[in-house]
PyMOL CGO cylinders between C-alpha atoms (Angstrom):
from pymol import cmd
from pymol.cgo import CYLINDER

trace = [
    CYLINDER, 11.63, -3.23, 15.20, 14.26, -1.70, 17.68, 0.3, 1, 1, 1, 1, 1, 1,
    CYLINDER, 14.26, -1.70, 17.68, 13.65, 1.34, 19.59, 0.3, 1, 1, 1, 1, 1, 1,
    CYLINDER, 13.65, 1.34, 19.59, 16.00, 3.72, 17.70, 0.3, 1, 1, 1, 1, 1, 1,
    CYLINDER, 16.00, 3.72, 17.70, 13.67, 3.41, 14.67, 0.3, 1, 1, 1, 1, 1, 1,
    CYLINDER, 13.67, 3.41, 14.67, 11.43, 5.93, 14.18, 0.3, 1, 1, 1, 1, 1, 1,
    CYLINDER, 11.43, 5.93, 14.18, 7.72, 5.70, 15.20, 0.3, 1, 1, 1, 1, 1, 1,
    CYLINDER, 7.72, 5.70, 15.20, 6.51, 7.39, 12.15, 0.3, 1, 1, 1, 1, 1, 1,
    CYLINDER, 6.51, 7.39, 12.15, 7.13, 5.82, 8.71, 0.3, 1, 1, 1, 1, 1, 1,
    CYLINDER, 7.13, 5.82, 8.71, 6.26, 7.64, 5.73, 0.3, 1, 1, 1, 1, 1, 1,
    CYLINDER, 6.26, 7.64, 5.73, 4.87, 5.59, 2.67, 0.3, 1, 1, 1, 1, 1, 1,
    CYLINDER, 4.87, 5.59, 2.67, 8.34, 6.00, 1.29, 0.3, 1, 1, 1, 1, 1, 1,
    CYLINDER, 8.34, 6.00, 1.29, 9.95, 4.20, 4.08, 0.3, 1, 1, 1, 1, 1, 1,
    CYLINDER, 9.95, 4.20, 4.08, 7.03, 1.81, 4.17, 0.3, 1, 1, 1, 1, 1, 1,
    CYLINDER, 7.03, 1.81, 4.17, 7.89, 0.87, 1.00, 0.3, 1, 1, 1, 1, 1, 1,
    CYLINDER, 7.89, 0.87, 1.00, 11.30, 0.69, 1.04, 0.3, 1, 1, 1, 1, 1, 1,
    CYLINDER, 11.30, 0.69, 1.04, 11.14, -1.69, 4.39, 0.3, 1, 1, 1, 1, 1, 1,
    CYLINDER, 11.14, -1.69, 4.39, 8.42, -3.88, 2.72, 0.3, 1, 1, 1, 1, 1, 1,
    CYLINDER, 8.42, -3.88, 2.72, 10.02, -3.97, -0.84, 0.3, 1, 1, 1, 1, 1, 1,
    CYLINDER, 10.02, -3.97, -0.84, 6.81, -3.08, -2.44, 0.3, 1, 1, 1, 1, 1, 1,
    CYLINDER, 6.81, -3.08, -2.44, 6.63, 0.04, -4.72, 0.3, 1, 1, 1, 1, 1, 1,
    CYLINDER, 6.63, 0.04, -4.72, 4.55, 3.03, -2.96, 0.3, 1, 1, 1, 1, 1, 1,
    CYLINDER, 4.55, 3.03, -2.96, 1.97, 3.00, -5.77, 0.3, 1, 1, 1, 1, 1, 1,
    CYLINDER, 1.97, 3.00, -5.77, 0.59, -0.40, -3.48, 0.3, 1, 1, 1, 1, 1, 1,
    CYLINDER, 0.59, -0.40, -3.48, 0.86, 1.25, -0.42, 0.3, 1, 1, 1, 1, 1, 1,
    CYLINDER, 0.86, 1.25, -0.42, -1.52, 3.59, -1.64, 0.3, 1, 1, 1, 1, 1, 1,
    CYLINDER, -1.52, 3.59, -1.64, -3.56, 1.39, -3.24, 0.3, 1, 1, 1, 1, 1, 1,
    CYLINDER, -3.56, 1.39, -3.24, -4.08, -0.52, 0.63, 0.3, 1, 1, 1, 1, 1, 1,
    CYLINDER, -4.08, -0.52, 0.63, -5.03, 3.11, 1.38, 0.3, 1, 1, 1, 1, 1, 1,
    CYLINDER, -5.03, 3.11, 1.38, -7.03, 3.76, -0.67, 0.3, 1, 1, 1, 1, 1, 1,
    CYLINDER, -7.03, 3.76, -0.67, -9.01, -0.07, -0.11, 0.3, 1, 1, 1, 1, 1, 1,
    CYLINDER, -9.01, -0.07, -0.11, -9.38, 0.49, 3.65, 0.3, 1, 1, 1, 1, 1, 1,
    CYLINDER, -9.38, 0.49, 3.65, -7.03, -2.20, 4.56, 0.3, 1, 1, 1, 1, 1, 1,
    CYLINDER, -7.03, -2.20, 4.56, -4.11, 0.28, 6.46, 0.3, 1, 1, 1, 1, 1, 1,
    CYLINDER, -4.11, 0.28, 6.46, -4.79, 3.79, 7.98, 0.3, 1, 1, 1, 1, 1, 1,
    CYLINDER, -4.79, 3.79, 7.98, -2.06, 6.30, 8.35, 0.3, 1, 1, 1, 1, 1, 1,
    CYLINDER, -2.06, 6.30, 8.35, -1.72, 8.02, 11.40, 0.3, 1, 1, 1, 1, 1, 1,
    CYLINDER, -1.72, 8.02, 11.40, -1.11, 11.51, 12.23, 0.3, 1, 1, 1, 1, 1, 1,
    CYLINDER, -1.11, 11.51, 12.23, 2.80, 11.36, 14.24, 0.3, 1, 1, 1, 1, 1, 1,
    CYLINDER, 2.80, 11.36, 14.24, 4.81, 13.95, 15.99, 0.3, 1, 1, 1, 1, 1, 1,
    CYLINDER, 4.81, 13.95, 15.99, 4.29, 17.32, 14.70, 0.3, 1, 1, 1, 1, 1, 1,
    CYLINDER, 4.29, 17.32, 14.70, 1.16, 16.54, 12.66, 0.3, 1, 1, 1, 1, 1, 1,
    CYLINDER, 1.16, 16.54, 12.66, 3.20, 14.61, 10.01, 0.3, 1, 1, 1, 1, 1, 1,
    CYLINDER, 3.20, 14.61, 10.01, 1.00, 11.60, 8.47, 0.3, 1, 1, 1, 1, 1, 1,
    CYLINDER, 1.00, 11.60, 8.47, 2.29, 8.38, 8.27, 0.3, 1, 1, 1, 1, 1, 1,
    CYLINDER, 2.29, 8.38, 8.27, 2.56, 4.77, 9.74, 0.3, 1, 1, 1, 1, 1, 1,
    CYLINDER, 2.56, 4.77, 9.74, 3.05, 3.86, 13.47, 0.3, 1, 1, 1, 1, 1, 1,
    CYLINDER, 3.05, 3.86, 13.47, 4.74, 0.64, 13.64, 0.3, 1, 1, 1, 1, 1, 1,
    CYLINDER, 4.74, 0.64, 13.64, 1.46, -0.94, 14.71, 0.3, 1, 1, 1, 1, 1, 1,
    CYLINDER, 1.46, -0.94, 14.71, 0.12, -0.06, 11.04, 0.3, 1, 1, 1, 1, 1, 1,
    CYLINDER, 0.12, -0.06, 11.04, 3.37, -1.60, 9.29, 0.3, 1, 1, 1, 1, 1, 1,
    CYLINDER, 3.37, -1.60, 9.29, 2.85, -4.49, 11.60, 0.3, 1, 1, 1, 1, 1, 1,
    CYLINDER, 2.85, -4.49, 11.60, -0.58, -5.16, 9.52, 0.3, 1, 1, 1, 1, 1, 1,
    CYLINDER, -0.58, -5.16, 9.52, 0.99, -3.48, 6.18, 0.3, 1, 1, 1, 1, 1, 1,
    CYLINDER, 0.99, -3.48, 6.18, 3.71, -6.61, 6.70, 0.3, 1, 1, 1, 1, 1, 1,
    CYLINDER, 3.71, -6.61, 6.70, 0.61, -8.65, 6.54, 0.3, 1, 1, 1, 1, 1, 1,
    CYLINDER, 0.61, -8.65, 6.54, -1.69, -7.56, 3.79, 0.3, 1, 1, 1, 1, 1, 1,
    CYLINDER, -1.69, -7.56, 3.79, 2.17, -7.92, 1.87, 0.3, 1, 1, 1, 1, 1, 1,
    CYLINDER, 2.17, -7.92, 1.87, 2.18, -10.98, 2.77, 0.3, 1, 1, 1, 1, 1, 1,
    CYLINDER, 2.18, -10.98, 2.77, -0.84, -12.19, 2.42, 0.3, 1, 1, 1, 1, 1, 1,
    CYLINDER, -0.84, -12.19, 2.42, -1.15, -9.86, -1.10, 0.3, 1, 1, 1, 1, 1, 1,
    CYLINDER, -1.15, -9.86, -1.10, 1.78, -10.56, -2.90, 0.3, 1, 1, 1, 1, 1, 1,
    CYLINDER, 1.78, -10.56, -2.90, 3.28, -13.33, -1.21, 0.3, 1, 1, 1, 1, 1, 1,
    CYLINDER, 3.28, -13.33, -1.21, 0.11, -15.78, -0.55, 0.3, 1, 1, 1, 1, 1, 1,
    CYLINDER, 0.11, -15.78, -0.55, -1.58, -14.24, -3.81, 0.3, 1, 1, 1, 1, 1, 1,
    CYLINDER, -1.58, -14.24, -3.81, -4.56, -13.40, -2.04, 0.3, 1, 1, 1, 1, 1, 1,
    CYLINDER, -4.56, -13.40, -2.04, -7.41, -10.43, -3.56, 0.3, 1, 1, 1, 1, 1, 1,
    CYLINDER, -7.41, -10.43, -3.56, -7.50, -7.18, -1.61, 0.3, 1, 1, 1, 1, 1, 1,
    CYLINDER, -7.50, -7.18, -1.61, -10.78, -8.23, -1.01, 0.3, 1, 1, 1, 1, 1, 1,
    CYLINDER, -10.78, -8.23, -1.01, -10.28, -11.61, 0.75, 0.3, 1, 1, 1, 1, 1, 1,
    CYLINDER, -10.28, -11.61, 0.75, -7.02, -9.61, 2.24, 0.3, 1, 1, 1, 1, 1, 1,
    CYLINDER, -7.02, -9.61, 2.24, -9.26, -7.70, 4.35, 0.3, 1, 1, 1, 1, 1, 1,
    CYLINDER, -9.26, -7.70, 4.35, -12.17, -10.58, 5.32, 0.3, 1, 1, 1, 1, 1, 1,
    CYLINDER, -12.17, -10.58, 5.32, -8.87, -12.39, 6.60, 0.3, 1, 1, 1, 1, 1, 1,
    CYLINDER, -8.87, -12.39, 6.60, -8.37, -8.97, 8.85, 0.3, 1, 1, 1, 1, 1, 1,
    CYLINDER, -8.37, -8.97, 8.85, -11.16, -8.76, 10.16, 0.3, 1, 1, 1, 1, 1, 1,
    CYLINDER, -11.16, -8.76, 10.16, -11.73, -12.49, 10.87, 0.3, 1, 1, 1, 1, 1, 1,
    CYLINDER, -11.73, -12.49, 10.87, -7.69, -12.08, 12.69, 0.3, 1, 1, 1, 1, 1, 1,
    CYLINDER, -7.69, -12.08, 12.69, -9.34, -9.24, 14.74, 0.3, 1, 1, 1, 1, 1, 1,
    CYLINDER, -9.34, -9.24, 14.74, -12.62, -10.88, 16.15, 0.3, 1, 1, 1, 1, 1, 1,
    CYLINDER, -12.62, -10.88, 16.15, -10.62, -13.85, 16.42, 0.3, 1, 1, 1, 1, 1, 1,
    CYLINDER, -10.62, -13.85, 16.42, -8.43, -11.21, 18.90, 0.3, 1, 1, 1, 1, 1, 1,
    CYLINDER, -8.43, -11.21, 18.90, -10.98, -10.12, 20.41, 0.3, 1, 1, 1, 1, 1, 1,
    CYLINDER, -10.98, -10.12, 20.41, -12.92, -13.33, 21.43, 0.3, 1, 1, 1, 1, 1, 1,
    CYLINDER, -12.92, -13.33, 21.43, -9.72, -14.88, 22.84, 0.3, 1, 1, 1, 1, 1, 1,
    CYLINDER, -9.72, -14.88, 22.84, -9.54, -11.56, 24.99, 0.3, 1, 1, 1, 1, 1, 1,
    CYLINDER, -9.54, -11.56, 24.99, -13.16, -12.32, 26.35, 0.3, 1, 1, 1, 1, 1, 1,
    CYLINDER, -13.16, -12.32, 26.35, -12.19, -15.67, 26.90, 0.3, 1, 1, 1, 1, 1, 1,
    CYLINDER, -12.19, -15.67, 26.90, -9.31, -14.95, 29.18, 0.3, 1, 1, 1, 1, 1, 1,
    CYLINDER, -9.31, -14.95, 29.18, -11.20, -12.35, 30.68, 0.3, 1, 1, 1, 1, 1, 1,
    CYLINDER, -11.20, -12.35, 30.68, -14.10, -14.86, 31.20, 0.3, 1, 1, 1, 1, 1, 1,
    CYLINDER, -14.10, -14.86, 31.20, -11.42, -17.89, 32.81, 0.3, 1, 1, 1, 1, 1, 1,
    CYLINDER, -11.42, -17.89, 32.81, -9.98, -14.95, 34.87, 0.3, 1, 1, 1, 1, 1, 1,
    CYLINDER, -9.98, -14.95, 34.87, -13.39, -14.13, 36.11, 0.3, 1, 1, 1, 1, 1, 1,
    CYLINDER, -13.39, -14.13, 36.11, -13.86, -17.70, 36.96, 0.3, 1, 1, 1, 1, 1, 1,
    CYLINDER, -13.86, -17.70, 36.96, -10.79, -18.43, 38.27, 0.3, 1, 1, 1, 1, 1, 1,
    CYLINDER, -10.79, -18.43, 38.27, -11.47, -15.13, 40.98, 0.3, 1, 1, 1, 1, 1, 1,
    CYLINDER, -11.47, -15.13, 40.98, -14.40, -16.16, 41.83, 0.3, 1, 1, 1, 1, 1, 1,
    CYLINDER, -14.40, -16.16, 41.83, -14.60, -19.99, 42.44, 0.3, 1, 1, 1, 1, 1, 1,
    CYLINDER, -14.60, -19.99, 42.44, -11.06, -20.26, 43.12, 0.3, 1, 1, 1, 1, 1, 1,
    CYLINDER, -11.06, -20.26, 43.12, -7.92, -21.88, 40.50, 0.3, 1, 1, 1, 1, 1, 1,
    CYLINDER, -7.92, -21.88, 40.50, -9.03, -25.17, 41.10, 0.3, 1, 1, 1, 1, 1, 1,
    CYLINDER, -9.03, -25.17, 41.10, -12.38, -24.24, 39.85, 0.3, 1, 1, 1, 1, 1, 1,
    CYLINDER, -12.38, -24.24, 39.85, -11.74, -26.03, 36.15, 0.3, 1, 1, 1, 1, 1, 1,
    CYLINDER, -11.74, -26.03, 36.15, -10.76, -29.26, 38.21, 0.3, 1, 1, 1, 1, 1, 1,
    CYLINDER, -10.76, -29.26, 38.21, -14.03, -29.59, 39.58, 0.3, 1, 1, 1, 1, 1, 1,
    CYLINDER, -14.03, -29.59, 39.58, -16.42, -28.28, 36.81, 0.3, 1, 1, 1, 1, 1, 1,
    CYLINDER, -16.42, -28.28, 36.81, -14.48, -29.07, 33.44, 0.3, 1, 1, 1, 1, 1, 1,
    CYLINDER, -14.48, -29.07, 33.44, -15.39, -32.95, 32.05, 0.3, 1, 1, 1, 1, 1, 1,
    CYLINDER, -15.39, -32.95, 32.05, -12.02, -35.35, 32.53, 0.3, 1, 1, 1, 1, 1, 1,
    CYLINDER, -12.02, -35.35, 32.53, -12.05, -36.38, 29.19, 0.3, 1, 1, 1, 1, 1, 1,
    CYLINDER, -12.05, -36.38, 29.19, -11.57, -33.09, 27.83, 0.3, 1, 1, 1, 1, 1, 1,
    CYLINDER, -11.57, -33.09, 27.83, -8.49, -30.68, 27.66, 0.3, 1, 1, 1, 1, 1, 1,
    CYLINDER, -8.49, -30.68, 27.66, -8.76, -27.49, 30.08, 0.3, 1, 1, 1, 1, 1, 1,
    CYLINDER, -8.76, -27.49, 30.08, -9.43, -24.22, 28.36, 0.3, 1, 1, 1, 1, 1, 1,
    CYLINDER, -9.43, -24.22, 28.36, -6.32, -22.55, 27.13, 0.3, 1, 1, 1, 1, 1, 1,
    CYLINDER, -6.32, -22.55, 27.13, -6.10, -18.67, 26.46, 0.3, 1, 1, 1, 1, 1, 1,
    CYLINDER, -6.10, -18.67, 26.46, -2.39, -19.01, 25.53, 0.3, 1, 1, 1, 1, 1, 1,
    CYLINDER, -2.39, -19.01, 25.53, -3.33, -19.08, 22.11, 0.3, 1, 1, 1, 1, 1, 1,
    CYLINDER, -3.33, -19.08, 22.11, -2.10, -16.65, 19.63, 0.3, 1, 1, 1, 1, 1, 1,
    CYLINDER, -2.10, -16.65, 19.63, -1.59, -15.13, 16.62, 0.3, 1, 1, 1, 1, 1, 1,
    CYLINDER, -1.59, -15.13, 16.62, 1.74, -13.70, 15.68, 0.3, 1, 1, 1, 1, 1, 1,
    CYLINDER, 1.74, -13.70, 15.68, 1.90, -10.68, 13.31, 0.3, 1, 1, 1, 1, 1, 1,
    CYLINDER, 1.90, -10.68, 13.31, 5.44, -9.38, 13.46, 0.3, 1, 1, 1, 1, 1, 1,
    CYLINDER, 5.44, -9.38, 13.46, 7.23, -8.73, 10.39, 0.3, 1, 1, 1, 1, 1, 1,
    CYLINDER, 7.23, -8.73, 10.39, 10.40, -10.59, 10.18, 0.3, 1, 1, 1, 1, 1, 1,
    CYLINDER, 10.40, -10.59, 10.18, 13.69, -8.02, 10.67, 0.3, 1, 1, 1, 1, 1, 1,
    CYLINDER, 13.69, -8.02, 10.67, 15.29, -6.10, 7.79, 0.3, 1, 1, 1, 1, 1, 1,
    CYLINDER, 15.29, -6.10, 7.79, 13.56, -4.33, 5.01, 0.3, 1, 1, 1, 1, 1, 1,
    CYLINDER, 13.56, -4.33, 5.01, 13.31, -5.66, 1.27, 0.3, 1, 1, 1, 1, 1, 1,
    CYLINDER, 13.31, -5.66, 1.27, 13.75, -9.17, 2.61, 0.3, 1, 1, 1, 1, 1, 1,
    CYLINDER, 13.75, -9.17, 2.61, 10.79, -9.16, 4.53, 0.3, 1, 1, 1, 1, 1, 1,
    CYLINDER, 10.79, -9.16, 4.53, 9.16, -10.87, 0.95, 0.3, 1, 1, 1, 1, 1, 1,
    CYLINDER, 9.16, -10.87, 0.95, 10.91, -13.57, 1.15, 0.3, 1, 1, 1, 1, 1, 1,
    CYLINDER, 10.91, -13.57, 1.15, 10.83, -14.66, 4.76, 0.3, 1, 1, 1, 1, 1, 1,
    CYLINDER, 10.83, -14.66, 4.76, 6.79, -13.90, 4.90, 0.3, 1, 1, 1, 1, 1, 1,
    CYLINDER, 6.79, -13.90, 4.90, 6.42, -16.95, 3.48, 0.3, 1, 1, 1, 1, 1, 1,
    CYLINDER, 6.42, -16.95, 3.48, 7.27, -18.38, 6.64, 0.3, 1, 1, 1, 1, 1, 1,
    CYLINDER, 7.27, -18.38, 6.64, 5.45, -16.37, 8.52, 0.3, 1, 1, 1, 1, 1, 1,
    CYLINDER, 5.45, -16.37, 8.52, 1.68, -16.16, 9.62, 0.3, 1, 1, 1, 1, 1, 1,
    CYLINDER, 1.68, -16.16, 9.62, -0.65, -15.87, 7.16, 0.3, 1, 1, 1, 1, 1, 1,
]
cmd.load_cgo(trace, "trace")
């Protein structure tokens, strides 16, 4: 998403960006599995956080075939996954303060691979609207 798009999408736009009838949209409302937010000037819709995770209960919904249901277990398992690997680079940076870098040198077993918080998860929609279906596929699920 560029800069000159707007901040606030309505469940119109939503759905013409995700090529998915509104009638769904709603539906992931009404389940729990998006919020809308309240924008500039008190008008409802979705901050491009919330498409970010409308582009993947799409994805994972109609692309992956997945139940609303197991949709949202497979949210909130992304999110504590989230938020455990942002105690675990809190908890290396910690560390690494306050017995120095080399600190993993001299306490980590040689045989084993030194912790890594580089790890991941991408959830960016792919760019352009209605083909955002087909390239999911691709994406992460």
């Amino acid at each position: 998403m560029t800069d000159e798009e707007p901040t606030v999408y309505s469940i119109a736009d939503a759905s013409a960006r995700l090529g998915v009838p509104a009638e769904e949209i709603a539906r992931y409302l009404e389940e729990g599995l998006v919020v809308c937010d309240a924008g500039a000037g008190g008008q409802d819709g979705f901050s491009r956080v919330q498409m970010r995770r409308l582009w993947s209960i799409v994805s994972l919904h109609r692309d992956l075939g997945i139940n609303l249901p197991g949709v949202g277990a497979i949210l909130q398992l992304r999110e504590q996954y989230e938020q455990i690997r942002r105690d675990l680079a809190m908890l290396v940076e910690i560390v690494e303060r306050e017995l120095g870098e080399d600190a993993w040198d001299r306490l980590w077993p040689k045989d084993r691979p030194r912790p890594s918080v580089e790890v991941d998860v991408k959830d960016t929609p792919p760019e352009g609207g209605a083909e955002a279906g087909s390239a999911a596929q691709e994406g992460p699920a």
